[in-house]
C-alpha positions as a printed NumPy array, in Angstrom:
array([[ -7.491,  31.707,   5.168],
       [ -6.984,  30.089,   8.773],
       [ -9.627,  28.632,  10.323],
       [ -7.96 ,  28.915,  13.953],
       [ -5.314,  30.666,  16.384],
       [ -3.091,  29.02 ,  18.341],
       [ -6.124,  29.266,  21.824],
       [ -8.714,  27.31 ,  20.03 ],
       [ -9.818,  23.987,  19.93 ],
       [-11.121,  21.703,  17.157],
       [-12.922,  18.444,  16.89 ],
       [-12.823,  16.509,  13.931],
       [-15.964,  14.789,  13.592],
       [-16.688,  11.905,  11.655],
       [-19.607,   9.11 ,  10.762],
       [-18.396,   5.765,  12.993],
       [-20.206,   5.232,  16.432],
       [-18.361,   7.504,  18.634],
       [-19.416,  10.746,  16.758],
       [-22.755,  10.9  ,  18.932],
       [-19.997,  11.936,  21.934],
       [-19.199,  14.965,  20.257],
       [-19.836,  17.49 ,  22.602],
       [-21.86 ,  19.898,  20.367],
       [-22.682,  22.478,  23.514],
       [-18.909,  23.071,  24.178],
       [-19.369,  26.552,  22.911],
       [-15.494,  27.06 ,  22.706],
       [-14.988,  24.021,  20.511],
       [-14.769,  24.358,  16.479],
       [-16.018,  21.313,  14.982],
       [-15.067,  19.938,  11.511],
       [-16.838,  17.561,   9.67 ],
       [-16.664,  16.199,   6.192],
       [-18.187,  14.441,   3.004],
       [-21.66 ,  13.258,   3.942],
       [-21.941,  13.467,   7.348],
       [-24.907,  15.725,   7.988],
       [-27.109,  13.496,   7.047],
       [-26.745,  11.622,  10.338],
       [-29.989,  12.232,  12.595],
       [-28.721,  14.287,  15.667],
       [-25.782,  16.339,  13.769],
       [-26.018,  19.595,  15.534],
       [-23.527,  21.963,  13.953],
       [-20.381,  22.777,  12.209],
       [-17.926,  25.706,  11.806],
       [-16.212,  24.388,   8.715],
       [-16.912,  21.629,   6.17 ],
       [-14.241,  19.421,   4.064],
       [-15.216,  17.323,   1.168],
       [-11.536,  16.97 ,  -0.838],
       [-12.663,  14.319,  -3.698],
       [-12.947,  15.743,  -7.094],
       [-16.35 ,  17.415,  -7.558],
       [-17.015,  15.858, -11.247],
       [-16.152,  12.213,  -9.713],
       [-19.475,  11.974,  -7.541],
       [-21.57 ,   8.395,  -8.057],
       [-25.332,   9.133,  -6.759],
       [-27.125,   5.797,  -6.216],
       [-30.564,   6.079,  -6.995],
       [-32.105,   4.298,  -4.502],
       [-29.842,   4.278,  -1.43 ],
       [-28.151,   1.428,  -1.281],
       [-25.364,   0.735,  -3.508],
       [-22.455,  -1.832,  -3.405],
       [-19.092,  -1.4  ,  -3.85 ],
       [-18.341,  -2.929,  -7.036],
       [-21.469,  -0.596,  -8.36 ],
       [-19.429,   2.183,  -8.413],
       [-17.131,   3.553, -11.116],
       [-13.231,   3.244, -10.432],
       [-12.034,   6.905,  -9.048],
       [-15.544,   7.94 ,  -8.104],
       [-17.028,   8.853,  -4.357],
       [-20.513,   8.256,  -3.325],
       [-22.98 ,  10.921,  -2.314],
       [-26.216,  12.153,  -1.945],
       [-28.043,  13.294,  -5.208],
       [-28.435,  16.756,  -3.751],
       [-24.609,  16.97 ,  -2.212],
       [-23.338,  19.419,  -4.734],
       [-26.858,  21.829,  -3.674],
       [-26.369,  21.287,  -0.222],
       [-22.398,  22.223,  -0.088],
       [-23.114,  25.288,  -2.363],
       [-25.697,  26.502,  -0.053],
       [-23.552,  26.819,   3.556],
       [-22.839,  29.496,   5.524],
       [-19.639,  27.606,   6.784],
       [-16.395,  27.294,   4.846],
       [-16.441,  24.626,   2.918],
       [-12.999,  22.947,   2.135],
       [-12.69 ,  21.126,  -1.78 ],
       [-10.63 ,  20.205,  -3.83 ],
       [ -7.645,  22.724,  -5.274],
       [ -8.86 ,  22.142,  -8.382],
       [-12.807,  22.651,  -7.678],
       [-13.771,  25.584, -10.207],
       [-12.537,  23.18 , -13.24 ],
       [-14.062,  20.216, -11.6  ],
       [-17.312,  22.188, -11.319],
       [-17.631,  25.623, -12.77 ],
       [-20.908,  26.541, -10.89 ],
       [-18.655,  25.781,  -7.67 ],
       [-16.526,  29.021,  -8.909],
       [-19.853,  31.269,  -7.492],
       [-20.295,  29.25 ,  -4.169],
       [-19.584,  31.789,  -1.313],
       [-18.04 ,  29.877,   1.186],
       [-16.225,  27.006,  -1.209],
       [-12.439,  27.162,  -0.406],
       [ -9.286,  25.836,  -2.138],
       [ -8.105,  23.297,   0.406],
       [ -4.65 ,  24.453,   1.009],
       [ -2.877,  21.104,  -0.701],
       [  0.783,  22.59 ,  -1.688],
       [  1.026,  24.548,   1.885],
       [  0.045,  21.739,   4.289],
       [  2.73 ,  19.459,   2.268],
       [  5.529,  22.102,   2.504],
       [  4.935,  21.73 ,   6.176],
       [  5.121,  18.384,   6.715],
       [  8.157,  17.225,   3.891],
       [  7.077,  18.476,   0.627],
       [  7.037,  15.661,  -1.942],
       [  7.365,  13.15 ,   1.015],
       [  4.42 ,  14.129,   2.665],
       [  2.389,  10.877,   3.941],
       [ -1.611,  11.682,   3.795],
       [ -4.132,   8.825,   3.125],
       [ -7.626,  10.049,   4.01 ],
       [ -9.721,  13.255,   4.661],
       [ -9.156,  13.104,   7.981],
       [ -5.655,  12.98 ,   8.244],
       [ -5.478,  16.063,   5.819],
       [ -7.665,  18.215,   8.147],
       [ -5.32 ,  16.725,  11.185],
       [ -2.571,  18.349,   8.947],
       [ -4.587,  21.589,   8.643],
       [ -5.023,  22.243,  12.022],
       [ -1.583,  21.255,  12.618],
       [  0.149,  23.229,  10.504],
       [ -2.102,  26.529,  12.079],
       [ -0.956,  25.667,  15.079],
       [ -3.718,  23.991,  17.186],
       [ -2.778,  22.721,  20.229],
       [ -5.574,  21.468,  21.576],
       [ -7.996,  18.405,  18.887],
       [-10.756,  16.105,  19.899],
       [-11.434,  13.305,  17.299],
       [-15.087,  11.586,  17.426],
       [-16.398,   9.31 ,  14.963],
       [-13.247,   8.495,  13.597],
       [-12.23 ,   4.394,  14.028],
       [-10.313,   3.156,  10.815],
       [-11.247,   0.195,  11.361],
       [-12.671,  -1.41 ,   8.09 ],
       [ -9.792,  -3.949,   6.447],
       [ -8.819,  -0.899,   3.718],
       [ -8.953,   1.706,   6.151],
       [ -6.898,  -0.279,   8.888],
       [ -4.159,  -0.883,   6.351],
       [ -3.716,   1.963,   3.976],
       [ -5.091,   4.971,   6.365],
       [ -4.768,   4.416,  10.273],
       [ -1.131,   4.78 ,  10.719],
       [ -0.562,   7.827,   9.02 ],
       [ -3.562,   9.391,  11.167],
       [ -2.449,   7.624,  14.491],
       [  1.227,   9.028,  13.522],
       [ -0.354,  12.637,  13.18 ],
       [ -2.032,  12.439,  16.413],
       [  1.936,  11.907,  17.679],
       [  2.944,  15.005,  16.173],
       [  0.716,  17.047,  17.94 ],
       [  1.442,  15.572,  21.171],
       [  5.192,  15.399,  20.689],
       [  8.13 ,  13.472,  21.669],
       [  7.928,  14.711,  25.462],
       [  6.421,  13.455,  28.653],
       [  3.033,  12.468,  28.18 ],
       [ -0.123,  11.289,  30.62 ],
       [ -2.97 ,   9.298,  29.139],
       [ -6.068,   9.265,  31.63 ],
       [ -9.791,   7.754,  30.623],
       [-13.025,  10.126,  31.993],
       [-16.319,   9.763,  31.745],
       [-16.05 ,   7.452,  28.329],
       [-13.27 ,   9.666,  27.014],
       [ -9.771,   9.101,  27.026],
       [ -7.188,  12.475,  27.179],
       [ -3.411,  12.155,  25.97 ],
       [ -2.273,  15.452,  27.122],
       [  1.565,  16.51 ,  27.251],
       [  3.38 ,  20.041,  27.   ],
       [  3.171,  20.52 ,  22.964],
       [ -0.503,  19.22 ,  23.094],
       [ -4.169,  17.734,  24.085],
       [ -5.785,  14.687,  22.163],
       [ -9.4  ,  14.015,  23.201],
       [-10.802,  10.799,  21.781],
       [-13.51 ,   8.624,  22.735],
       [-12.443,   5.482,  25.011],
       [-14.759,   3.423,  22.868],
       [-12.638,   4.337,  19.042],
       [-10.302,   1.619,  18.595],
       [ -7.254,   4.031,  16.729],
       [ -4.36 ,   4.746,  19.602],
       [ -4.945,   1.697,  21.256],
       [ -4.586,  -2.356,  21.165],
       [ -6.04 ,  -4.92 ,  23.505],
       [ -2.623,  -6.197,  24.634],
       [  0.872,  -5.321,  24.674],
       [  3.558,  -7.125,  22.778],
       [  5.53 ,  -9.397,  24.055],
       [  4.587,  -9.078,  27.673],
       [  1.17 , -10.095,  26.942],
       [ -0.354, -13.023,  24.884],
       [ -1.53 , -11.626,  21.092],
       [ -5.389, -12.961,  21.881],
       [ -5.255, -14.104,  17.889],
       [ -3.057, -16.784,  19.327],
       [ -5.955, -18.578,  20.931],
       [ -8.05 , -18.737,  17.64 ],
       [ -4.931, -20.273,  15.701],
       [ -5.312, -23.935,  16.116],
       [ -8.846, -23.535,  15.292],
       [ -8.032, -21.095,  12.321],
       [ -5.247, -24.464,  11.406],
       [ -7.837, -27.123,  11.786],
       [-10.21 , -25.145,   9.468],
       [ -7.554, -24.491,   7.058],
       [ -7.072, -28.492,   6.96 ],
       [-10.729, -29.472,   6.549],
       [-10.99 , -27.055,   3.559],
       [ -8.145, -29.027,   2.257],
       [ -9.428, -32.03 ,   2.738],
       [-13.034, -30.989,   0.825],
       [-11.425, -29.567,  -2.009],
       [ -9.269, -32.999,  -2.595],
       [-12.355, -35.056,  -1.642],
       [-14.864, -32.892,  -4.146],
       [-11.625, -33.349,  -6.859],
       [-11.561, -36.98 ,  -6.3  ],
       [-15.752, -37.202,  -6.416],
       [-15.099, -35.412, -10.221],
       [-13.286, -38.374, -10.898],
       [-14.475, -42.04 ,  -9.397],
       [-18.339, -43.209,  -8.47 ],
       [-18.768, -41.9  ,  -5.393],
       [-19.486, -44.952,  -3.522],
       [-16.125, -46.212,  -3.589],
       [-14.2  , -47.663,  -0.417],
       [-11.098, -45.159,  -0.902],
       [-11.724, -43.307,   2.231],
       [ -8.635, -43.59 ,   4.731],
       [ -8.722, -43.086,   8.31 ],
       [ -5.476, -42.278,  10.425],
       [ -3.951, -45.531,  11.174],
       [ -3.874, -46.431,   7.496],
       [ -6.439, -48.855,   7.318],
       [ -9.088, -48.623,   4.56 ],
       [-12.842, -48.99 ,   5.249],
       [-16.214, -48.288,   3.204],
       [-17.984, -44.61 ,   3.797],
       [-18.98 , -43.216,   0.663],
       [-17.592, -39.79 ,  -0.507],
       [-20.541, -37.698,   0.188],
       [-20.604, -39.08 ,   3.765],
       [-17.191, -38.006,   4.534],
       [-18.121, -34.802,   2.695],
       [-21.117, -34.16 ,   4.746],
       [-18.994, -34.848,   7.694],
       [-16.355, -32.644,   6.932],
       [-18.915, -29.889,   6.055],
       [-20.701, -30.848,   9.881],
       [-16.665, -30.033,  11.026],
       [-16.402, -26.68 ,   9.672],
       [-19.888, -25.556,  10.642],
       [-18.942, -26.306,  14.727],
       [-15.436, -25.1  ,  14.079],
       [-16.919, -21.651,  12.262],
       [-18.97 , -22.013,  15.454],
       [-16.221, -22.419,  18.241],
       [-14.564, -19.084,  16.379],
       [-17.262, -17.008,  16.031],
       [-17.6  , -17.231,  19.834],
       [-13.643, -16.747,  20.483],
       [-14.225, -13.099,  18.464],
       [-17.9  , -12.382,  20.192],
       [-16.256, -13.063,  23.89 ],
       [-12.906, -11.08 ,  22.408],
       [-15.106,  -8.069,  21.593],
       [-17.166,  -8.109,  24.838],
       [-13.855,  -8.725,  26.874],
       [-12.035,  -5.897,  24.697]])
């Protein structure tokens, strides 16, 4: 079943920040969402639904909050009432291939879908495919049914794992639909528009994927100016962990303290300790308000 022909338009909608741009009034626009994300206050609609985890590896916290070490290796957190609320849409609803095994009352669900796994890899190298997250998957959906035209919203990848493991295969997905051509980037009202001949990416200017704050090698990496602060806090952290070895091992009060010009003089061990500690506090300090001005400065 395709969702789209080659005219129409989708927006892939996500839970960071940006997704209160999406443009829920733009009555030509199909918007795809996935997992949980309709639980957000102010989600206004969608024309088809993706949750690709298996069905029978769902963790429901009890209470609401959870942590991360809470949850069961291979499993996916969701609401208690996730597995009622997909069965009951009017939309299609993308799962897993393997869904009806997962969860034989999903077998009945009208609008439940085999996400189309096997074709969407053909397309795009077979057993070399490279997909790490739900998002890039639906990127490869629309893809592969030929949509020309995709607005992304919500979407920032910017969490350590996500940053690592899934932003370059999506970022290199948003370069296949724009292709290796001529291409113009312009920024209006918030949004920024990479349009060429082969295709039109709409994302928000505020999403951090498709962009950097400086260009290498022709501009200085702004991590640069943090490094001899990151280097002096590496060396006090050295210097407490040999001081609290050496406090395991001789009264504390000793006169073994040396300054930098070799001489010896008397300071007890937790007085250089508390000093050190006084150190890293202003230098913790001094970076915390390199990254604040870094992220206002952007």
């Amino acid at each position: 079943m395709s969702l789209t022909s080659n005219s129409e338009r989708v927006a892939i909608v996500g839970t960071a920040q940006t997704w209160q741009k999406t443009p829920w009034t733009d009555p030509g626009l199909k918007i795809w969402s996935l997992n949980d994300a309709y639980r957000m206050k102010g989600f206004v609609r969608a024309d088809a639904w993706y949750d690709l985890h298996p069905l029978n590896k769902f963790y429901h916290p009890e209470n609401g909050m959870v942590y991360a070490h809470q949850v069961p290796p291979g499993h996916y957190c969701r609401p208690v009432d996730h597995l009622t609320w997909l069965a009951g849409q009017s939309i299609p609803v993308w799962l897993h291939p393997d869904y009806a095994e997962q969860h034989p009352e999903a077998a009945s669900w009208p609008m439940a879908r085999a996400f189309p796994k096997d074709a969407i890899e053909a397309h795009f190298g077979g057993t070399g495919a490279y997909f790490t997250s739900s998002p890039a998957w639906m990127i490869g959906q629309a893809l592969m049914e030929g949509v020309k035209e995709l607005h992304i919203y919500g979407i920032h990848l910017a969490t350590e794992h996500e940053y690592i493991e899934q932003r370059p295969n999506f970022e290199m997905l948003c370069g296949a639909l724009l292709g290796r051509g001529k291409r113009t980037v312009s920024v209006h009202d918030g949004m920024r528009r990479y349009e060429s001949a082969d295709g039109l990416l709409v994302i928000p200017e505020a999403a951090p994927i498709l962009q950097s704050s400086f260009q290498y090698a022709f501009e200085p990496r702004p991590a640069s100016y943090t490094e001899t602060h990151k280097w002096e806090l590496h060396k006090i952290d050295l210097k407490r962990g040999r001081l609290i070895e050496a406090l395991k091992r001789k009264p504390a009060w000793l006169p073994w303290i040396a300054v930098p010009d070799g001489r010896m003089f008397t300071k007890t061990a937790q007085e250089e300790l508390f000093r050190l500690d006084a150190l890293a506090a202003d230098t913790h300090e001094i970076l915390g308000r390199m990254h604040a001005e870094a992220q206002i400065h952007g």
